[in-house]
C-alpha positions in Angstrom: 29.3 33.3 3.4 25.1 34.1 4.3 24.2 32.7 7.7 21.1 31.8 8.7 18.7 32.8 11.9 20.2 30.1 13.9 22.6 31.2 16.7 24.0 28.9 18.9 25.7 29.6 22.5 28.7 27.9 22.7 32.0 27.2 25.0 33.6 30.0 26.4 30.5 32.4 26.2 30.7 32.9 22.0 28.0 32.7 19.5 28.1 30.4 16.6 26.3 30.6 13.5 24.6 28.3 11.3 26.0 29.3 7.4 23.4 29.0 4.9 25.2 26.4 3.0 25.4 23.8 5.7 21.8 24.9 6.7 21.0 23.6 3.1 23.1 20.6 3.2 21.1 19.5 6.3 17.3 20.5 3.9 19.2 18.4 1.5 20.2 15.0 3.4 17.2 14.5 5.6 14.4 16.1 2.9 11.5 14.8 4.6 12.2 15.5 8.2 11.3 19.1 9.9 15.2 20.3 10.3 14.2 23.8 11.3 11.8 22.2 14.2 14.8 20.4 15.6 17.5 23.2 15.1 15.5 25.4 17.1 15.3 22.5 20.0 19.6 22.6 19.9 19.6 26.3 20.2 17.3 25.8 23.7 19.7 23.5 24.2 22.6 25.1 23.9 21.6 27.6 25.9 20.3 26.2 29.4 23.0 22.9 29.2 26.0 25.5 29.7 28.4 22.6 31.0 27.7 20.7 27.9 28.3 23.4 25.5 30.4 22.5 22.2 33.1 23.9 21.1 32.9 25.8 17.4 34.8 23.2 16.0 32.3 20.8 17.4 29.1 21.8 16.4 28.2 21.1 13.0 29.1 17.4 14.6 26.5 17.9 17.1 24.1 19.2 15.2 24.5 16.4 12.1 24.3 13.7 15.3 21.7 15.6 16.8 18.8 15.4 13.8 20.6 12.2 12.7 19.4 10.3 16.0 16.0 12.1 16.1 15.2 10.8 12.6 16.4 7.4 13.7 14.4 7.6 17.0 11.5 8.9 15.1 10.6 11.9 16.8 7.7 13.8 15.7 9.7 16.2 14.1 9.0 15.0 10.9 6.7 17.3 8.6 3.4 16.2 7.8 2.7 15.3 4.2 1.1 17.5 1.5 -1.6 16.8 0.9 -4.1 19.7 -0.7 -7.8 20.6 1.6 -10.8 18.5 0.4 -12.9 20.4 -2.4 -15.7 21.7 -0.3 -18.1 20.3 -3.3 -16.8 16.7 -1.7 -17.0 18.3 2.3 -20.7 19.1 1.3 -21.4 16.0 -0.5 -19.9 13.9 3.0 -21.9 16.3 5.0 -25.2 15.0 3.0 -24.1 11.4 3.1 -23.6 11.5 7.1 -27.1 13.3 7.5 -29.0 10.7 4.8 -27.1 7.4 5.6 -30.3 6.9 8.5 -33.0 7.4 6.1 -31.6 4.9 3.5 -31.6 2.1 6.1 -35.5 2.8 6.3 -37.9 1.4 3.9 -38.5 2.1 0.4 -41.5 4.3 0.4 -40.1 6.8 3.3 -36.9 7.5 1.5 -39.2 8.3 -1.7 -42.0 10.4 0.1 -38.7 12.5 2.0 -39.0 15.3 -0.1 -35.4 16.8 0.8 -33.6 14.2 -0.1 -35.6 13.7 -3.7 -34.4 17.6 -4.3 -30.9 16.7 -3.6 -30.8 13.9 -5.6 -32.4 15.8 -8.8 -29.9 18.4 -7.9 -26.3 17.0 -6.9 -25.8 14.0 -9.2 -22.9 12.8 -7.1 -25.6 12.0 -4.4 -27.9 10.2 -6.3 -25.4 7.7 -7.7 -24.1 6.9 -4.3 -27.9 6.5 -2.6 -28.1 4.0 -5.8 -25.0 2.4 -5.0 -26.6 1.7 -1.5 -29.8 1.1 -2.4 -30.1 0.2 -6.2 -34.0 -0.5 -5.0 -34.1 3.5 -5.2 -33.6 3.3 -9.3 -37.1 3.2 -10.4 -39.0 6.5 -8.6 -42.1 5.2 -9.5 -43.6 4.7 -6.3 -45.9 1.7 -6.5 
């Protein structure tokens, strides 16, 4: 039987150990929540509530209620989702759009004349197609 890093203090002064295949039976039945977060909460626990210790028998009981009720309660245990970094092509491209959003709200012929923003169009298509998309007046360059 592997055991895991989590020791509890229990009853009597002893030391109880988490085995690896109940640590993975807990991964297991609450897959979404951050089990490790709250099992190192119990061992704290365990350590400074001595009149409340459990018994060895007891505490795979406790610890099953324990992250039982915190997913019920809805701590904020629970493990932020994946989600992967924004491309930094599109952190750029947001980065432009914050800075220009002011100069499309002014008229036609300033946003034309603004010589930065007719490089980035000609450069970063992405741009241009959403300056259009606000201001479809912007299609024709001509500047008459």
């Amino acid at each position: 039987m592997e055991l895991t890093k989590y020791v509890f203090l229990i009853r009597g002064q002893k030391w109880w150990t988490l085995s690896e295949e109940k640590y993975q039976e807990l991964k297991k039945a609450y897959p979404t929540y951050d089990v490790d977060c709250e099992l190192r909460k119990m061992v704290h626990w365990c350590k400074v509530n001595k009149r409340r210790r459990k018994t060895a028998k007891g505490m795979y009981r406790f610890i099953t209620n324990w992250v039982g009720r915190s997913e019920e309660v809805g701590h904020v245990s629970e493990r932020p989702p994946e989600t992967a970094p924004e491309p930094y092509e599109d952190r750029s491209l947001r980065k432009y759009k914050e800075t220009y959003r002011t100069l499309l709200d002014g008229p036609r012929e300033a946003i034309l004349n603004h010589r930065t923003f007719r490089g980035l169009c000609g450069l970063e298509p992405k741009l241009r197609a959403w300056a259009l998309e606000l201001r479809p007046d912007l299609e024709n360059n001509n500047k008459s």
